[in-house]
DOVEXTOR-543163 format. One record per residue (C-alpha): x, y, z; residue number from 1; residue in three letters. Coordinates in Angstrom, 1 decimal. Each point is the difference from the previous one (the first is absolute). Example, Ala and Ser with C-alpha at 12.3 -4.5 7.8 and 13.67 -1.06 7.14 Angstrom:
<pts>
((12.3, -4.5, 7.8), 1, 'ALA')
((1.4, 3.4, -0.7), 2, 'SER')
</pts>
This chain:
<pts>
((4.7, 15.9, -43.9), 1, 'UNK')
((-4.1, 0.2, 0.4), 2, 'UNK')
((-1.8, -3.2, -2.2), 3, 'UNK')
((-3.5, 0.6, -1.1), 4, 'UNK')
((-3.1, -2.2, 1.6), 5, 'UNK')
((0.0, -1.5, -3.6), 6, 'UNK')
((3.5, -1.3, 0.5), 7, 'UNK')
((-1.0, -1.6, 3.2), 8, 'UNK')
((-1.4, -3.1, -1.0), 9, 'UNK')
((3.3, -1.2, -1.6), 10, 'UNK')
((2.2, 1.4, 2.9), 11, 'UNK')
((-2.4, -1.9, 2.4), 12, 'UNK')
((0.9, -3.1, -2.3), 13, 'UNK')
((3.1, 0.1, 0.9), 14, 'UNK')
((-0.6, -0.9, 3.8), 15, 'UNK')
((-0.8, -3.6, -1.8), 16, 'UNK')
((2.5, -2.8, -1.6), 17, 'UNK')
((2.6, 2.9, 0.6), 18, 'UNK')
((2.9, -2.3, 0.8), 19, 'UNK')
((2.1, 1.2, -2.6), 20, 'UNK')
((-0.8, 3.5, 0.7), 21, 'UNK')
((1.4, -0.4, 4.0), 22, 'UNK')
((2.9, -1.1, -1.0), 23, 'UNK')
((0.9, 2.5, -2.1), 24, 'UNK')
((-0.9, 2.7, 2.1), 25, 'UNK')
((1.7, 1.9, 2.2), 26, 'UNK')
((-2.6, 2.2, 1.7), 27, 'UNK')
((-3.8, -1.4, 0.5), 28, 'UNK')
((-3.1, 1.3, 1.1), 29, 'UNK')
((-2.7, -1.6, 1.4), 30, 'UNK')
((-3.2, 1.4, -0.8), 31, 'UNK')
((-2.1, -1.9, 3.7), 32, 'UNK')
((2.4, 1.8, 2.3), 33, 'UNK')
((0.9, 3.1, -2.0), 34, 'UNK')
((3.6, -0.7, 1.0), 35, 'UNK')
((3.1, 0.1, -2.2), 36, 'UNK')
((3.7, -2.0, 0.7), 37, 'UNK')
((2.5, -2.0, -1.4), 38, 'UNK')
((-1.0, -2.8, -2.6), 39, 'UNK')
((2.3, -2.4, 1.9), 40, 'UNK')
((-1.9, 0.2, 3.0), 41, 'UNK')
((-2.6, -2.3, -1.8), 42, 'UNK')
((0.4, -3.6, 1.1), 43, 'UNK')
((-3.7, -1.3, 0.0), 44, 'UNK')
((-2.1, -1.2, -3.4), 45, 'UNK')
((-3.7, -1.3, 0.3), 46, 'UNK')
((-1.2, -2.1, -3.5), 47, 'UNK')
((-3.6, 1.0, -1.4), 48, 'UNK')
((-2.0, -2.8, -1.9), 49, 'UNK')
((1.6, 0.7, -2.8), 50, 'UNK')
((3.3, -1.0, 1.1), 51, 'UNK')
((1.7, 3.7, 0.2), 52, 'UNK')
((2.5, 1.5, 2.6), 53, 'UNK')
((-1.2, 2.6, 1.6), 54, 'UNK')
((2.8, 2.5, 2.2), 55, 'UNK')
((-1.7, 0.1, 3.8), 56, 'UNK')
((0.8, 3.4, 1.6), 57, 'UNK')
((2.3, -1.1, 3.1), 58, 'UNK')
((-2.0, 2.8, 1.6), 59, 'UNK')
((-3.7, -0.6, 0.0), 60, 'UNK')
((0.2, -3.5, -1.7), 61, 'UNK')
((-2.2, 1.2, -3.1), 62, 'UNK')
((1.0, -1.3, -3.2), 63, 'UNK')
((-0.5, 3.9, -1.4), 64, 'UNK')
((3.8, 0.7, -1.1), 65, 'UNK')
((1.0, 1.9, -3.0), 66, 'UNK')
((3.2, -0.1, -0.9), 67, 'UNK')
((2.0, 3.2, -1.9), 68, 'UNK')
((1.4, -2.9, -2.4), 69, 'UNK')
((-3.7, -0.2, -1.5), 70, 'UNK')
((0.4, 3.6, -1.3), 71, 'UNK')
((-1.9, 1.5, 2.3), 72, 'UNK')
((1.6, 2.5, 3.1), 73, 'UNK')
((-2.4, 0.8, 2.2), 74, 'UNK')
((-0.4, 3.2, 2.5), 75, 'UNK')
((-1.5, 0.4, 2.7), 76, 'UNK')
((-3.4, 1.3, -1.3), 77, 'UNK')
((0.2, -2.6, -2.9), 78, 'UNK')
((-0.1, -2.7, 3.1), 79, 'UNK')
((-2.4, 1.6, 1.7), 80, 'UNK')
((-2.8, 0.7, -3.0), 81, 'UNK')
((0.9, -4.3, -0.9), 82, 'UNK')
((-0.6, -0.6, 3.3), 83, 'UNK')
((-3.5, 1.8, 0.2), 84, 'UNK')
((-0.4, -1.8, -3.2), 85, 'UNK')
((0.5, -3.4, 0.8), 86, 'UNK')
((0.3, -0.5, 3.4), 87, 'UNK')
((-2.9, 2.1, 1.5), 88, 'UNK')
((-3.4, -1.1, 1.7), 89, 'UNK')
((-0.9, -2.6, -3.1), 90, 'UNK')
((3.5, -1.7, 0.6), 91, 'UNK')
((-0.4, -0.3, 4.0), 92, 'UNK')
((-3.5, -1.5, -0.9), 93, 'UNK')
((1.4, -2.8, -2.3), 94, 'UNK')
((3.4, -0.3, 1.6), 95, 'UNK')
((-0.3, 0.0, 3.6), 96, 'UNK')
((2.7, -2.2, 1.1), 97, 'UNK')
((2.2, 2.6, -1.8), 98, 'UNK')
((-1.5, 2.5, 2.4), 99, 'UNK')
((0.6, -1.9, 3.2), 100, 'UNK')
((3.6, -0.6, -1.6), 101, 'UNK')
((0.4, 3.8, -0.2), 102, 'UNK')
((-1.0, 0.8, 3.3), 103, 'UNK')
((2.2, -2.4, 1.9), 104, 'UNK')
((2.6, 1.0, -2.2), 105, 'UNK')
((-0.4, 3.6, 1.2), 106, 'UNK')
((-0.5, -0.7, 4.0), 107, 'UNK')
((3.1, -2.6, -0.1), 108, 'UNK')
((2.4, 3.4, -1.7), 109, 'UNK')
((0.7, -1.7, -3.1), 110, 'UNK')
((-1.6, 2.7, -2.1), 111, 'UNK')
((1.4, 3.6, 0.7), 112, 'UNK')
((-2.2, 2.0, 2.0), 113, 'UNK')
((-0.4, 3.1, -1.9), 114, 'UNK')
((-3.2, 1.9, -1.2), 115, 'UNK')
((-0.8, -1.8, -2.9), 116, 'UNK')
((0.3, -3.2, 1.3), 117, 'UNK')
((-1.9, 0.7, 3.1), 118, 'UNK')
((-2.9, 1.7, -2.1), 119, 'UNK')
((-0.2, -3.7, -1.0), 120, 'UNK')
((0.3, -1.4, 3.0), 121, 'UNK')
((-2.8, 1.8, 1.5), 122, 'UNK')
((-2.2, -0.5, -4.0), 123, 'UNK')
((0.5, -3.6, 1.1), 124, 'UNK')
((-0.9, 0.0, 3.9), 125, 'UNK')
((-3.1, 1.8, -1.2), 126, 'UNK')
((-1.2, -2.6, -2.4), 127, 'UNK')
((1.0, -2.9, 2.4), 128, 'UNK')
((-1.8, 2.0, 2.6), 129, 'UNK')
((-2.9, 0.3, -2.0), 130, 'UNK')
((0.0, -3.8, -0.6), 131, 'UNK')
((-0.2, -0.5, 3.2), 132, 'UNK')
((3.3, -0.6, 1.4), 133, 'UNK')
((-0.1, 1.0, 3.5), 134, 'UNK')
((4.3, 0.8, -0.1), 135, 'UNK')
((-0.1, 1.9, -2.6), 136, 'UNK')
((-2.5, 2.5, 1.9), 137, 'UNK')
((1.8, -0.1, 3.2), 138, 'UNK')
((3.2, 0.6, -1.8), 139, 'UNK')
((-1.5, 3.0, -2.2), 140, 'UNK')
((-1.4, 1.1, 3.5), 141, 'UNK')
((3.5, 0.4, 1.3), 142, 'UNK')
((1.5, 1.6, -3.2), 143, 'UNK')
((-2.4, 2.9, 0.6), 144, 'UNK')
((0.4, 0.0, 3.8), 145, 'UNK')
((3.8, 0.1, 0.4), 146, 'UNK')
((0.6, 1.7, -3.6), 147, 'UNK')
((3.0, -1.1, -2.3), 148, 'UNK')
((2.5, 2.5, -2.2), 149, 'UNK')
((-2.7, 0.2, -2.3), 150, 'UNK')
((-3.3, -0.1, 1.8), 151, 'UNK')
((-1.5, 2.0, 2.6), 152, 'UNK')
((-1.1, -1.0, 3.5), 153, 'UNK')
((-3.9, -0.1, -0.1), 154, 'UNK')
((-1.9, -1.2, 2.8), 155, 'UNK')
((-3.4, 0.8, -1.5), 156, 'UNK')
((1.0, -2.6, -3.5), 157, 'UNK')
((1.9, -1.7, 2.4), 158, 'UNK')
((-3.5, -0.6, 2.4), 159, 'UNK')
((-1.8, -1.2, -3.2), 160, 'UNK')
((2.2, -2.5, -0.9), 161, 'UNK')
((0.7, -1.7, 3.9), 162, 'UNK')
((-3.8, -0.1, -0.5), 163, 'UNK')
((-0.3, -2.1, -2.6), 164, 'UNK')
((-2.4, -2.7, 0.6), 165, 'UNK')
((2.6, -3.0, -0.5), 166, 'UNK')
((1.9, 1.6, 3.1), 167, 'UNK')
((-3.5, 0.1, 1.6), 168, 'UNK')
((1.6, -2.4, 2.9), 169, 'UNK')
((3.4, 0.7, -0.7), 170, 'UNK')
((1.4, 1.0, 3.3), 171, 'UNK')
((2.9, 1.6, -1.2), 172, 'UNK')
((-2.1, 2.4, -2.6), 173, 'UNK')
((-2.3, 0.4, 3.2), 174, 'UNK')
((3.0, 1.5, 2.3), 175, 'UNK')
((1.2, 2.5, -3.1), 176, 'UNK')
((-3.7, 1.1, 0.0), 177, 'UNK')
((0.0, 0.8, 3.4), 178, 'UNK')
((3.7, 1.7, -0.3), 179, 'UNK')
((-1.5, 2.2, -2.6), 180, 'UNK')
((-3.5, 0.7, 2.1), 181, 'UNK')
((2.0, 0.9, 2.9), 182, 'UNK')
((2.0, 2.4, -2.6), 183, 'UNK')
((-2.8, 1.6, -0.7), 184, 'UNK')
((-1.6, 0.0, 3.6), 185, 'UNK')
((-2.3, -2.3, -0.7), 186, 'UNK')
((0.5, -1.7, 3.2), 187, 'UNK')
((-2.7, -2.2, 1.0), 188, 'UNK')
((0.0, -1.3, -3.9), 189, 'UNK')
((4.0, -0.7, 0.8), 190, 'UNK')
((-1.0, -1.7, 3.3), 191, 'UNK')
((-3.1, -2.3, -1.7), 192, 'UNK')
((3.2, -0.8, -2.8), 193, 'UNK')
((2.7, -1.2, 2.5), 194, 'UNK')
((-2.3, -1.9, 2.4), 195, 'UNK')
((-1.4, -1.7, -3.4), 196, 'UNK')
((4.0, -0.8, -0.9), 197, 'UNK')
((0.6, -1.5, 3.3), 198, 'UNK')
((-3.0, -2.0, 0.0), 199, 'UNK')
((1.1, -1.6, -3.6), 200, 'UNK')
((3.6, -0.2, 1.7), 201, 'UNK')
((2.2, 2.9, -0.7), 202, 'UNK')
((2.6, 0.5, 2.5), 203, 'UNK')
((0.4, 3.7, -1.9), 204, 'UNK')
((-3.8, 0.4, 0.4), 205, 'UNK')
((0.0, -0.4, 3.8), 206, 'UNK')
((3.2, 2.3, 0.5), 207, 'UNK')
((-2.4, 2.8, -1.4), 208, 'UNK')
((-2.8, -1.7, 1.8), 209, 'UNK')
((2.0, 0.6, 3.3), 210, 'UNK')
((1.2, 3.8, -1.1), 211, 'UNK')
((-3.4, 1.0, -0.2), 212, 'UNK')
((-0.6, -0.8, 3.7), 213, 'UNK')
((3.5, 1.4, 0.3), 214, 'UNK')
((-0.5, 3.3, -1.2), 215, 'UNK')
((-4.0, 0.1, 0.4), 216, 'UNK')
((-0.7, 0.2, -4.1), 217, 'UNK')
((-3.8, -1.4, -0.3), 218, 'UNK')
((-0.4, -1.3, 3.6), 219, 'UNK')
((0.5, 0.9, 3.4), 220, 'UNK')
((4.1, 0.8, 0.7), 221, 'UNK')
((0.8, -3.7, 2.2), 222, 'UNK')
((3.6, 0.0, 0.4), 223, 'UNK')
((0.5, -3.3, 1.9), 224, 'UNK')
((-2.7, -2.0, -1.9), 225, 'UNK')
((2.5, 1.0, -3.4), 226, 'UNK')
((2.7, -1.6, 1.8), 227, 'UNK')
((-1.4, -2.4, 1.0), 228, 'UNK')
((-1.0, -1.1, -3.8), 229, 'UNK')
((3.8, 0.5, -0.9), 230, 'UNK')
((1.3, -2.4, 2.7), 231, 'UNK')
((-2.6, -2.3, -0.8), 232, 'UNK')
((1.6, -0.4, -3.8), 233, 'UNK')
((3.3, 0.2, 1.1), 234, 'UNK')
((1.2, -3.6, 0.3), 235, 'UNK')
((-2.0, -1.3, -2.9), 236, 'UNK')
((1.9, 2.8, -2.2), 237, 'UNK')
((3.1, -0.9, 1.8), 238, 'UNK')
((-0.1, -3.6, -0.8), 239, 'UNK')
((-1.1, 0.6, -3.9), 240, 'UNK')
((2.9, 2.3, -0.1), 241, 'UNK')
((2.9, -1.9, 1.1), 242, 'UNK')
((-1.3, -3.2, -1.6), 243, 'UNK')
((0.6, 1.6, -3.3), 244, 'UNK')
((-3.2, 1.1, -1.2), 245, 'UNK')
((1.5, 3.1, -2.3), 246, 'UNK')
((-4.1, 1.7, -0.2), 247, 'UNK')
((0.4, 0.7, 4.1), 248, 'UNK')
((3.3, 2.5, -0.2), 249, 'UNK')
((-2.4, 3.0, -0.4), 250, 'UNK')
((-2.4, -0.6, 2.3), 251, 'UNK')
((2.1, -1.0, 3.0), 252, 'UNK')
((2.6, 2.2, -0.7), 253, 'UNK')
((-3.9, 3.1, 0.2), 254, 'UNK')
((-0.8, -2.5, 3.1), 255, 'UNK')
((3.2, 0.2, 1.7), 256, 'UNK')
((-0.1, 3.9, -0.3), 257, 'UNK')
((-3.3, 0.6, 1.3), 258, 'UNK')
((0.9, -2.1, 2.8), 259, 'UNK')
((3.5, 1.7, 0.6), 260, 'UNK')
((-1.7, 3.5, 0.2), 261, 'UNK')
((-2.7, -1.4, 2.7), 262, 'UNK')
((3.0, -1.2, 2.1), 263, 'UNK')
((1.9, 3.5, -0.8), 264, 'UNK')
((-2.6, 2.2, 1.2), 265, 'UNK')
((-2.1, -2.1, 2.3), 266, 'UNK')
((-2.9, 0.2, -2.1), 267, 'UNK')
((-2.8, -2.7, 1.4), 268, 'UNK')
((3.8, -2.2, 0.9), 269, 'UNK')
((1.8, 0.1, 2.8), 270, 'UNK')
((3.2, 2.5, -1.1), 271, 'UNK')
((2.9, -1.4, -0.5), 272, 'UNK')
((3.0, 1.2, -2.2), 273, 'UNK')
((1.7, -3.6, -0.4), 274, 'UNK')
((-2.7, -1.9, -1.2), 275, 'UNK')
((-1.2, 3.2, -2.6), 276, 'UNK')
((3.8, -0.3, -1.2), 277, 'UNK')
((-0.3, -3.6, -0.5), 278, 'UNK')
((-3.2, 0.5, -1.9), 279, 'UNK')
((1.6, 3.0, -2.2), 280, 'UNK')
((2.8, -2.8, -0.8), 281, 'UNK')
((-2.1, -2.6, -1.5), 282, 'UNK')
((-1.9, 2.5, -1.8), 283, 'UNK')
((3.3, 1.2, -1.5), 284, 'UNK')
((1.0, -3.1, -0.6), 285, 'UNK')
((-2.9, -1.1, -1.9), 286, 'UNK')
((-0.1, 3.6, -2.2), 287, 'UNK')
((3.7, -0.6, -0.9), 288, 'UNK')
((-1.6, -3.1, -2.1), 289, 'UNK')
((-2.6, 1.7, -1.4), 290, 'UNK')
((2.5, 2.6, -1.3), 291, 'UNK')
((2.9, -2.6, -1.4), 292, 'UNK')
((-3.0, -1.5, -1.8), 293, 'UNK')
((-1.7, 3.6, -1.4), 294, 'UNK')
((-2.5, -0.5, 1.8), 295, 'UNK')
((-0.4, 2.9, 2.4), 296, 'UNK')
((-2.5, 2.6, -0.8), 297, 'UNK')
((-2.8, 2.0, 1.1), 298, 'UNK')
((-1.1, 0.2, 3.6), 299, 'UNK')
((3.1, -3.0, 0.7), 300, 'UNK')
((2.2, 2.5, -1.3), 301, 'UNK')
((-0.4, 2.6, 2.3), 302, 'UNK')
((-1.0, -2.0, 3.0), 303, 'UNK')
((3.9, -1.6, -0.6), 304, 'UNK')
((1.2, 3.5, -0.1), 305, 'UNK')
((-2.2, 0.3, 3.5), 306, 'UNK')
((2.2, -3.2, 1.0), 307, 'UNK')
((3.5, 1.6, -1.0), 308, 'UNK')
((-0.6, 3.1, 1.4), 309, 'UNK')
((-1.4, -1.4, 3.8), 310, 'UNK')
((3.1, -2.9, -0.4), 311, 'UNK')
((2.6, 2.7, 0.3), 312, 'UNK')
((-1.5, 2.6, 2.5), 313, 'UNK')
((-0.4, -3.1, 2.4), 314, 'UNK')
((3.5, -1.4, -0.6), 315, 'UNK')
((1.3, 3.6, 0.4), 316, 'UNK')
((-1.8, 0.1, 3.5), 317, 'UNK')
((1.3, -3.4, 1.1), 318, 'UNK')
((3.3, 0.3, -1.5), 319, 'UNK')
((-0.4, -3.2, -2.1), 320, 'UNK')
((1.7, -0.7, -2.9), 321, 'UNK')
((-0.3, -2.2, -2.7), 322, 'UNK')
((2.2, -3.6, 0.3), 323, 'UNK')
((0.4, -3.3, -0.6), 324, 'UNK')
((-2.8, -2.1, 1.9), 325, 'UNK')
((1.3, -1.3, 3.4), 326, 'UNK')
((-1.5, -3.4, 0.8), 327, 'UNK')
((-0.6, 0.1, 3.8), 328, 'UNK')
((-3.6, -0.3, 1.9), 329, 'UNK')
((-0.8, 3.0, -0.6), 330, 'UNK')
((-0.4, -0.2, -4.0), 331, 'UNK')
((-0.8, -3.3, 0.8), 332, 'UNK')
((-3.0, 1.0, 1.9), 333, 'UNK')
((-0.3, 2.7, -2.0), 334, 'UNK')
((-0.5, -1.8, -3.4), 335, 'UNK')
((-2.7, -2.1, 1.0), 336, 'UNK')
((-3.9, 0.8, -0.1), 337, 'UNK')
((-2.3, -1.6, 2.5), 338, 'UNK')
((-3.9, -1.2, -1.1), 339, 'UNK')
((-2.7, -1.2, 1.6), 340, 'UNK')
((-0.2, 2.8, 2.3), 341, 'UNK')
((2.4, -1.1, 2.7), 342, 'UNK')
((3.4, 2.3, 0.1), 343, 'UNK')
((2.3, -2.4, 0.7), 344, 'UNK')
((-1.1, -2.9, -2.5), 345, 'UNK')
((1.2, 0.2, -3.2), 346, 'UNK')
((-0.7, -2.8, -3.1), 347, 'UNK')
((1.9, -0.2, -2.8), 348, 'UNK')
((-1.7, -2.6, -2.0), 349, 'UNK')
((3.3, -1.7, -1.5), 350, 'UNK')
((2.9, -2.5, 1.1), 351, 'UNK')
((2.6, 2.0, 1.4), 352, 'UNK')
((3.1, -2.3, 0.9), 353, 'UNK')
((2.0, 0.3, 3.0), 354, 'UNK')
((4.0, -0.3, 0.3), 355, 'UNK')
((0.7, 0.7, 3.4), 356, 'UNK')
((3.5, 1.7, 0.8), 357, 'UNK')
((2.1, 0.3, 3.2), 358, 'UNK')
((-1.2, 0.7, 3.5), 359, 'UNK')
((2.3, 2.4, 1.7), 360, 'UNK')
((-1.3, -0.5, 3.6), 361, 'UNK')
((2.9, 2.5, 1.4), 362, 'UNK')
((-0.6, 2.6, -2.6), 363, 'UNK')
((-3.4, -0.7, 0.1), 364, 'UNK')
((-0.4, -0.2, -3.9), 365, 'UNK')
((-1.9, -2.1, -2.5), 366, 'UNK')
((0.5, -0.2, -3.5), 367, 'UNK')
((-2.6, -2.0, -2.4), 368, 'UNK')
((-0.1, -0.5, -3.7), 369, 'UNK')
((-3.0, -0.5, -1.8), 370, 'UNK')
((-1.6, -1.1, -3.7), 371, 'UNK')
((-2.5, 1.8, -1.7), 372, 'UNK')
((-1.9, -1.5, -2.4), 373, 'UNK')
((-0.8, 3.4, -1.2), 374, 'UNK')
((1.7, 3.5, 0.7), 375, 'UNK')
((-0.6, 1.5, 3.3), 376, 'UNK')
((-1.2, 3.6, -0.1), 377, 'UNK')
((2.4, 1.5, 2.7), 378, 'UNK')
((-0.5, 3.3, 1.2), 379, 'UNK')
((3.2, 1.7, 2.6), 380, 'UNK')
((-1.6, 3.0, 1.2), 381, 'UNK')
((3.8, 2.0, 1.4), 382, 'UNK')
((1.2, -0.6, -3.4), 383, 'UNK')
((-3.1, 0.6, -1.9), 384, 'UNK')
((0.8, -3.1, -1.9), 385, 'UNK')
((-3.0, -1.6, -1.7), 386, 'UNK')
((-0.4, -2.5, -2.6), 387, 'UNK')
((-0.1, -4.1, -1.2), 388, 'UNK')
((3.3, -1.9, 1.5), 389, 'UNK')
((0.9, -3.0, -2.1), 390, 'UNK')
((1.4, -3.1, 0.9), 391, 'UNK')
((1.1, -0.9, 3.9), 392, 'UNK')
((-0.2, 2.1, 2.3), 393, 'UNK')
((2.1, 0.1, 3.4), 394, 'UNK')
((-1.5, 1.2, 3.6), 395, 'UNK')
((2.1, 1.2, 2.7), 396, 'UNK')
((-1.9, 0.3, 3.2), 397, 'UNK')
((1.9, 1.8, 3.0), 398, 'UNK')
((-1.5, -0.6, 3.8), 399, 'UNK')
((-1.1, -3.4, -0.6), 400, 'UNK')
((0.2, -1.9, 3.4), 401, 'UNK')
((-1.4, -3.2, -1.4), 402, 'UNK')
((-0.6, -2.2, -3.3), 403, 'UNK')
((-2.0, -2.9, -0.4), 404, 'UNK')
((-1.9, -2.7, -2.7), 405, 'UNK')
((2.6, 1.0, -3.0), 406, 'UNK')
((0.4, -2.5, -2.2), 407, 'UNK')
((2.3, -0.2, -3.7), 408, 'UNK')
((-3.4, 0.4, -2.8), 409, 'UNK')
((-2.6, 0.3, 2.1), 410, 'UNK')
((-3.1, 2.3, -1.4), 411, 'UNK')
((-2.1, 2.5, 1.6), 412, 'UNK')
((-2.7, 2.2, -1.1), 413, 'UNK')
((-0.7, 1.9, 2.7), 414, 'UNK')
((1.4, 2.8, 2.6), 415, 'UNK')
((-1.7, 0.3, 3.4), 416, 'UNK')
((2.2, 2.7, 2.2), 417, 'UNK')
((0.5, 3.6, 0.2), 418, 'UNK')
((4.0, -0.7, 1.0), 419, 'UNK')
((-0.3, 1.7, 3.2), 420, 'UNK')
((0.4, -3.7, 1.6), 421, 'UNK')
((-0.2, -2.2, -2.7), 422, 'UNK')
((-0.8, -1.2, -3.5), 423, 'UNK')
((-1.8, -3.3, -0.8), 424, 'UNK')
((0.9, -1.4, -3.3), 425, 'UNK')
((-2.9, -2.6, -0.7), 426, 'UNK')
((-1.4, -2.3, -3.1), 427, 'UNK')
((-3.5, 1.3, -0.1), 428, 'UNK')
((-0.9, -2.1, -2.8), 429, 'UNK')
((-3.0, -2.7, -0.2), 430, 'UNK')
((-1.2, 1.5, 2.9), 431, 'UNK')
((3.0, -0.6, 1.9), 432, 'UNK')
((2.1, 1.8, 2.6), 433, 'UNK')
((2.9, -2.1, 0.2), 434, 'UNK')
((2.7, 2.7, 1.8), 435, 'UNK')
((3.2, -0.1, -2.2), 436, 'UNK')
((2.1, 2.3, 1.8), 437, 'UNK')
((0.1, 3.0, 2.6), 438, 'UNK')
((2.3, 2.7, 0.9), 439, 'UNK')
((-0.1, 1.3, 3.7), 440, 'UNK')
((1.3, 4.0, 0.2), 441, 'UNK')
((0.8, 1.8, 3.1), 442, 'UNK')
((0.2, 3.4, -0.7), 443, 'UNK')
((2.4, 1.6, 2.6), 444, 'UNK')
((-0.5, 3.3, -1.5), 445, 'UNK')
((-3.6, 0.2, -1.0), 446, 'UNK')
((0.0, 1.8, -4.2), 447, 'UNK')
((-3.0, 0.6, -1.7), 448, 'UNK')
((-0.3, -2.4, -2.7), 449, 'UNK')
((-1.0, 1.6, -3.2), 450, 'UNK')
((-3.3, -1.1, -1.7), 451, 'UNK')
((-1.7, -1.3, 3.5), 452, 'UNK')
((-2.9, 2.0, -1.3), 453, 'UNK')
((-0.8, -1.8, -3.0), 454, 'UNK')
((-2.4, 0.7, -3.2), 455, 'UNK')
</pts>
């Protein structure tokens, strides 16, 4: 059934004091959205001035719901033509908390994603945009850059919005612009972008920064000095990443890949296969995230295919296979990061507890429990495990000759040791270096010790 515009005024009506209608209804439309479902779903009511009930779509939280009790069943171009009508460019002017409502409604998946609605969507972004809300821009930049169903990918729109003068110092906007210059083989514009990312903070904006030196794209080719930009980040990233902070998946996991090809093919590194495989694990690790939360797209998308693909042609060549984590020196050594430039220091800036085990002198074992006040990121390189470990975790050292300083709930913070002799456990905190416990190895048959080579 098609209404005519002059029947719109009392159909609109019916979005107000429409209690009655609701609950009478079986289908609704709401006229905001342009969506259509089942009148039960309603469980929201605003109240004007006057007092009225007034249905709030459970979609886009507008109070613009027309139910078929009121006489009226709507189609699809009866929504759309009352939605032009009522909820166009005057409507986001005088109601734009409604807007905002819309828009977070979209992004959070409460409203279908379909063309209609996203033809909304993108109405709404513009005006916000336009208004001068840097987000919006940034995300309309992205719609265009990556495409959806609905919308093609445009680098050229795509360039105008990342531009926008609220992202003027938005470092993130400035690292898509330099993406789409380098695109384009603009590559000294990309290279001016990245280096004016990093310098406003953006770990993504330095990882380009460092491939243009990589790959000599708007300066001199400098394989070693790109390295050397990556390792520099590397512990920082590290420590955002495994204390929580969900923003750094993506660009550690970039980080960690970069890296893992420099150790792969010796490029301005020292070669070496174990430490690129270690590398290629936290970077799958951290893409794995970014995929269970829908967030893995564009150039993280296929470097996480890069990842996959490198994972099981160096597995196949060492014959590893993918297990259950053992909890030895090796992963022990393995899983931890050194800073400060020294190889064999490594902080880790929180009160881990120790719980000392037994001391098999004959056998020459050592086992050791310890607290973590957070999850440990433990990486097993044989077994290609990689991921957070809750809760306790037991260590069982082999060719330990001597134990010392353990004591039931002391602390430590720090590691000093590459486990070739020994490990110092000490409490590094308020400047101290009280030793809390060491480990003294003799290794009768000398092994290489996976991760020595450390990021």
């Amino acid at each position: 059934m098609s209404y005519t515009k002059e029947q719109f005024p009392d159909i609109y009506k019916h979005t107000k004091d429409n209690e009655l209608d609701i609950l009478q209804s079986k289908k609704c439309a709401c006229l905001s959205c342009m969506q259509t479902y089942n009148a039960r779903k309603i469980n929201e009511w605003t109240t004007d001035k006057n007092h009225h009930m007034n249905a709030v779509c459970p979609l886009c939280g507008v109070d613009a719901v027309v139910g078929d009790a009121s006489g009226y069943v709507l189609n699809l171009t009866d929504i759309r033509e009352l939605h032009e009508a009522y909820y166009g460019e005057e409507y986001m002017k005088e109601h734009p908390d409604s807007v905002n409502r819309y828009v977070l409604s979209y992004r959070q998946g409460k409203i279908p994603h379909n063309l209609f609605s996203e033809s909304i969507y993108l109405q709404y972004l513009e005006f916000q945009a336009f208004m001068g809300n840097a987000d919006a821009a940034f995300f309309i930049g992205e719609l265009f850059e990556y495409g959806t169903e609905t919308i093609r990918p445009n680098l050229q729109e795509a360039d105008f919005w990342y531009a926008s003068p609220s992202l003027r110092f938005d470092d993130e906007a400035l690292t898509h612009l330099g993406i789409i210059n380098e695109k384009t083989g603009s590559y000294s514009l990309a290279y001016d972008d990245y280096a004016k990312a990093m310098s406003l903070g953006s770990l993504f904006g330095l990882l380009h920064f460092s491939d243009c030196y990589m790959n000599g794209h708007g300066v001199r080719k400098d394989k070693p000095f790109a390295c050397k930009v990556l390792l520099e980040a590397f512990a920082e990233s590290y420590t955002r990443f495994t204390m929580g902070d969900t923003n750094e998946a993506g660009p550690f996991s970039s980080l960690c890949y970069r890296l893992a090809k420099a150790y792969e093919k010796g490029y301005g590194v020292e070669k070496d296969k174990m430490e690129a495989l270690r590398l290629y694990l936290y970077a799958n690790y951290g893409f794995s995230l970014l995929k269970n939360g829908n967030s893995l797209r564009g150039e993280l998308l296929t470097e996480s295919k890069s990842v996959s693909r490198k994972l099981s042609a160096i597995a196949k060549e060492e014959s590893f296979q993918k297990g259950e984590p053992l909890f030895d020196l090796d992963t022990f050594l393995t899983s931890l990061v050194p800073y400060g430039g020294r190889r064999d220091v490594f902080d880790l800036f929180l009160p881990y507890i120790v719980h000392p085990g037994d001391f098999d002198k004959e056998n020459k074992t050592f086992s050791l429990t310890i607290s973590y006040p957070r999850a440990p990121l433990i990486v097993d390189v044989p077994n290609l495990f990689c991921g957070f470990v809750e809760g306790h975790i037991t260590w069982n050292f082999d060719d330990v000759v001597n134990v010392s300083g353990f004591q039931e709930g002391k602390v430590y913070n720090r590691i000093v040791g590459d486990g070739e002799k020994k490990i110092s456990f000490l409490n590094a905190f308020n400047n101290s270096s009280e030793i809390v416990g060491e480990i003294c190895f003799d290794h009768t048959i000398q092994t290489e010790i996976s991760g020595s080579k450390k990021a």
